[in-house]
Structure formats: structure tokens, C-alpha cells
ChimeraX commands (.cxc) that place a marker at each C-alpha (Angstrom):
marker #1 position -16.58,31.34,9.11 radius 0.5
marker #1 position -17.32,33.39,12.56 radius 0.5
marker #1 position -20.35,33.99,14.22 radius 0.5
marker #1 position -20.65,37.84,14.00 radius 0.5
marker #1 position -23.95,38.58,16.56 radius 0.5
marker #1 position -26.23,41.47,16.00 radius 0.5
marker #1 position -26.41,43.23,19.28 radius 0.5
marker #1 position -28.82,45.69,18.57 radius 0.5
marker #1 position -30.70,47.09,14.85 radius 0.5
marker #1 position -32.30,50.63,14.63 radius 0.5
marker #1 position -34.29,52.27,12.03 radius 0.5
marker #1 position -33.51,55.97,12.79 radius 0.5
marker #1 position -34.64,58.63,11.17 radius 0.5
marker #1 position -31.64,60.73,10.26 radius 0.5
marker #1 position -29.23,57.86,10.12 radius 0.5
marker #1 position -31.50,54.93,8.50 radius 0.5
marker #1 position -30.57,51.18,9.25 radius 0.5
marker #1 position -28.13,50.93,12.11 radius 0.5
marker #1 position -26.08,47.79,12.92 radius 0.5
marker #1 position -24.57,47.27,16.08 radius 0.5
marker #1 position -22.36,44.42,16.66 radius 0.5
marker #1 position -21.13,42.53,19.80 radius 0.5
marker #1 position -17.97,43.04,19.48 radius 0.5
marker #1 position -16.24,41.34,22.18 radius 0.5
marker #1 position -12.61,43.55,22.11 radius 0.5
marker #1 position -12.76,42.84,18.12 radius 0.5
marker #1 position -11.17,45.90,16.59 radius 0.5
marker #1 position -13.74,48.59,15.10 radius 0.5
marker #1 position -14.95,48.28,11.31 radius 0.5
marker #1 position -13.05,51.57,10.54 radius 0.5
marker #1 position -11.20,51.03,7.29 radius 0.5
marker #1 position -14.91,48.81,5.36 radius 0.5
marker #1 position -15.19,51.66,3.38 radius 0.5
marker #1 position -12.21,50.68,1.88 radius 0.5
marker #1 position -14.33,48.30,0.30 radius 0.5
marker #1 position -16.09,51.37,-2.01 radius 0.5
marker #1 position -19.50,49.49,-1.17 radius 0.5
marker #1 position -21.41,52.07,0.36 radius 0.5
marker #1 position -21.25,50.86,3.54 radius 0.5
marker #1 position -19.32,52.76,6.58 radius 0.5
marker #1 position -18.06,52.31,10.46 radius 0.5
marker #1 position -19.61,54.85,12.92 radius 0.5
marker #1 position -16.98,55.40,15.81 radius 0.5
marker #1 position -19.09,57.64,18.08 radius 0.5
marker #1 position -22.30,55.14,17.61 radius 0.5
marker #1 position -19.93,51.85,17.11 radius 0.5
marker #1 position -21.92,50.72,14.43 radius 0.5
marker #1 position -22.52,50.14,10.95 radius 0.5
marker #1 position -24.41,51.90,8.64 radius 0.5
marker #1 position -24.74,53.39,4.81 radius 0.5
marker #1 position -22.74,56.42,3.45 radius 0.5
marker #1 position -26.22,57.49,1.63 radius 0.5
marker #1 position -28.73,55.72,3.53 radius 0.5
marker #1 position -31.59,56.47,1.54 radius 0.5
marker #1 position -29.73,54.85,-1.21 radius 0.5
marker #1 position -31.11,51.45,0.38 radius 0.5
marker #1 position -33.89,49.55,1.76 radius 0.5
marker #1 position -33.21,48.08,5.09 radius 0.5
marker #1 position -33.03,44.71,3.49 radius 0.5
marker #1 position -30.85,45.51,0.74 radius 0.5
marker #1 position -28.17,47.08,3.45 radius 0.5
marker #1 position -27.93,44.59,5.35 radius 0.5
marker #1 position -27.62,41.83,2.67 radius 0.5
marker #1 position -24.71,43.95,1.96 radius 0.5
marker #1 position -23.75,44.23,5.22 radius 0.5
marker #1 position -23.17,40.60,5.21 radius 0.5
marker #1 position -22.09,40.07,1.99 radius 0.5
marker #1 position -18.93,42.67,2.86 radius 0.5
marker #1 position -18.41,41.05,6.29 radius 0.5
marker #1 position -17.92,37.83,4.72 radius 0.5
marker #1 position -15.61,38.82,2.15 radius 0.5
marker #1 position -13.95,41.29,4.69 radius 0.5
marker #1 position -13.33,39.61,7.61 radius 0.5
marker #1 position -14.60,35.97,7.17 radius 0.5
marker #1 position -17.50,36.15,9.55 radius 0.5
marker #1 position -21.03,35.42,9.46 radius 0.5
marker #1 position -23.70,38.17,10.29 radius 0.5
marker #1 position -26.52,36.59,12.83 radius 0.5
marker #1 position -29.47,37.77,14.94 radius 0.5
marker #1 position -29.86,36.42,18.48 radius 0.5
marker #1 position -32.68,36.11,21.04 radius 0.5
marker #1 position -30.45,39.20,22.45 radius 0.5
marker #1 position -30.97,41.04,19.49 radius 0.5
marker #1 position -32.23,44.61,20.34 radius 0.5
marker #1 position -34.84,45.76,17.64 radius 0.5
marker #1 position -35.47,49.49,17.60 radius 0.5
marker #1 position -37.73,51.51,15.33 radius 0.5
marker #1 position -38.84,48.70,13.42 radius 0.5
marker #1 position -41.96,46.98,12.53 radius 0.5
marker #1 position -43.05,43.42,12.90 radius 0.5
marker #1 position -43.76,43.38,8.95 radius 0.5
marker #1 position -39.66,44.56,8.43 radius 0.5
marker #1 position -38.46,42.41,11.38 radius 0.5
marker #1 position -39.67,39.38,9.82 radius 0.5
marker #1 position -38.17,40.71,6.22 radius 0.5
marker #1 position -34.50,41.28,7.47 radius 0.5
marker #1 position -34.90,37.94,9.84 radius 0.5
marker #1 position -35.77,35.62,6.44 radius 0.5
marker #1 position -33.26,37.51,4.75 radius 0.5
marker #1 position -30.23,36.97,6.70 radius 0.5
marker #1 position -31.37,32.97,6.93 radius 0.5
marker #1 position -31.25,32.91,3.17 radius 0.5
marker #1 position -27.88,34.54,2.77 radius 0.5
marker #1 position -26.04,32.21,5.19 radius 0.5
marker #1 position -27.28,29.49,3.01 radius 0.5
marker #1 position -25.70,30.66,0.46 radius 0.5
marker link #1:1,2 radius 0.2
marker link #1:2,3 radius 0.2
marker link #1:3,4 radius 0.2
marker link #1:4,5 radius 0.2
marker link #1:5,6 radius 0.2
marker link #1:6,7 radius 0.2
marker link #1:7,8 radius 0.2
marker link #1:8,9 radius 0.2
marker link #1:9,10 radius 0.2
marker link #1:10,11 radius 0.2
marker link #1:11,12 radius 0.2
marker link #1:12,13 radius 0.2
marker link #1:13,14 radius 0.2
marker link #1:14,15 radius 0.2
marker link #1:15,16 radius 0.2
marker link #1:16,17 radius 0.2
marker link #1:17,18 radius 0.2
marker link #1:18,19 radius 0.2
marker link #1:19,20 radius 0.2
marker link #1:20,21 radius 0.2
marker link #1:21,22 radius 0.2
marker link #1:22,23 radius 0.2
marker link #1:23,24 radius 0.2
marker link #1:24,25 radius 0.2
marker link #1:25,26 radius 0.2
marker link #1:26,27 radius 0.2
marker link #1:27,28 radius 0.2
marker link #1:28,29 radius 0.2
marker link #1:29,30 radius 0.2
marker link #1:30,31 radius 0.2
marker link #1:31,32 radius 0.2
marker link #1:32,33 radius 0.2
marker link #1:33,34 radius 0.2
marker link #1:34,35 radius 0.2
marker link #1:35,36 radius 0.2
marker link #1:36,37 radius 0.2
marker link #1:37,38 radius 0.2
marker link #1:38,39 radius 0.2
marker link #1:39,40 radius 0.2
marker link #1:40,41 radius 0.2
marker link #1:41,42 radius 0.2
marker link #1:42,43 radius 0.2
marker link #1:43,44 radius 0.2
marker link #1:44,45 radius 0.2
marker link #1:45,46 radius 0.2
marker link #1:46,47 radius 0.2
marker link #1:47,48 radius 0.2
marker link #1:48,49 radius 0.2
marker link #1:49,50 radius 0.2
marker link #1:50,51 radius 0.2
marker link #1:51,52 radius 0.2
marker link #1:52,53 radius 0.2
marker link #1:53,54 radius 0.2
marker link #1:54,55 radius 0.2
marker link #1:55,56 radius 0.2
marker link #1:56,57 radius 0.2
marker link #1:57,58 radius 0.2
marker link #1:58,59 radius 0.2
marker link #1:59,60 radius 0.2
marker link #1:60,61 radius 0.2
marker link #1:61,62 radius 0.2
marker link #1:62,63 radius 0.2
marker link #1:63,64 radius 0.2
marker link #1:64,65 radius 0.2
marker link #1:65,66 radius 0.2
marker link #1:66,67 radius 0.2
marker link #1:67,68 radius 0.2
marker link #1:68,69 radius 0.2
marker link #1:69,70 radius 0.2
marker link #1:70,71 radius 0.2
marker link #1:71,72 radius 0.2
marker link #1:72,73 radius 0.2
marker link #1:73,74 radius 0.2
marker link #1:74,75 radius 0.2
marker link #1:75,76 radius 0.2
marker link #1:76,77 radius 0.2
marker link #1:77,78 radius 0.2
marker link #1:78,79 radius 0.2
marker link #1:79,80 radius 0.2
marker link #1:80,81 radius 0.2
marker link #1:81,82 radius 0.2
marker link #1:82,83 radius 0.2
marker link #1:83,84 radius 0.2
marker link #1:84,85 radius 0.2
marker link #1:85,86 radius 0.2
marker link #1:86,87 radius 0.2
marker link #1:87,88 radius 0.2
marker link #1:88,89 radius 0.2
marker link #1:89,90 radius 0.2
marker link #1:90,91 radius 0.2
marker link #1:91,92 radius 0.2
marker link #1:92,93 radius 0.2
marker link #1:93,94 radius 0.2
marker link #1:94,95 radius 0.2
marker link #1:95,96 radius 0.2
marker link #1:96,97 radius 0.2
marker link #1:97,98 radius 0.2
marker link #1:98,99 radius 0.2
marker link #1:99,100 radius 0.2
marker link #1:100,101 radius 0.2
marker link #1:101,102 radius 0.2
marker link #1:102,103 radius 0.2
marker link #1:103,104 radius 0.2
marker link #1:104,105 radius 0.2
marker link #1:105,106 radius 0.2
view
């Protein structure tokens, strides 16, 4: 499986959990709603984020963020000491953080 680094997360308002991903000349995430999982590509933000977004809890979209990634393009969703963290608290840092270490071990 491929390392797939989280760039940058943001909790916005409007748009709820935002993933960005280093994407290194990768090709955009355009066609993961394909997938029918809720989950879509932003092209003017290049990132990821949830057709209904307050359909999830930060934690539960981004488990499914990784989930699909795995299944969809064999790669392996992971936060860095790069890792931008916007809008969100220490409490919800540490949730998504514990979260993401659990679902690799799967």
C-alpha cells in the first residue's frame, strides 16, 4: 500500500471536514464519487470532502476517507509533522490522530 500524506485538514464552516492531500503530480480524486460513498473531489479547493457534510462527524469522514482510498487507489491515508491543522481543536485533533492509527492497523 502507498503512503498517501495529509497536507493540510480544515474544519470550515460551510464546507465541514476538508482533506487536502500532497499530491505530488498524482492525478485529482475526480471520479471517488463513483464510489456512491458520500464522499467527493473538490477541483477549485483540491481536496476532499463530503457531498452532505453534516451527514458526518469529522471522525466518521475521514475513516471513510481512508477506507475508500484504500479500496480505490491502494494507498494509505497518514498525518505528518507537516500536517496543517485548521479550525480544529486539540480535543478533535487527538480524535482523528488515534483514529487514523487504528485504521491502518487494520
Amino acid at each position: 500500500m502507498k503512503p498517501l500524506d495529509i497536507a493540510k485538514l480544515v474544519i470550515d464552516p460551510a464546507d465541514g471536514l476538508l482533506v487536502y492531500l500532497h499530491m505530488d503530480g498524482k492525478p485529482s480524486y475526480e471520479y471517488i464519487y463513483r464510489e456512491a460513498n458520500g464522499l467527493r473531489w473538490n477541483n477549485e479547493k483540491q481536496a476532499l470532502h463530503a457531498h452532505e457534510p453534516s451527514r458526518w462527524k469529522p471522525e466518521e469522514l475521514l475513516s471513510q476517507m481512508a477506507s475508500t482510498l484504500r479500496y480505490y487507489s491502494d494507498e494509505e491515508l497518514r498525518f505528518t509533522k507537516e500536517t496543517d491543522w485548521q479550525g480544529v481543536s486539540p480535543e478533535l485533533r487527538a480524535c482523528l490522530l488515534s483514529m487514523l492509527a487504528r485504521n491502518q492497523s487494520l
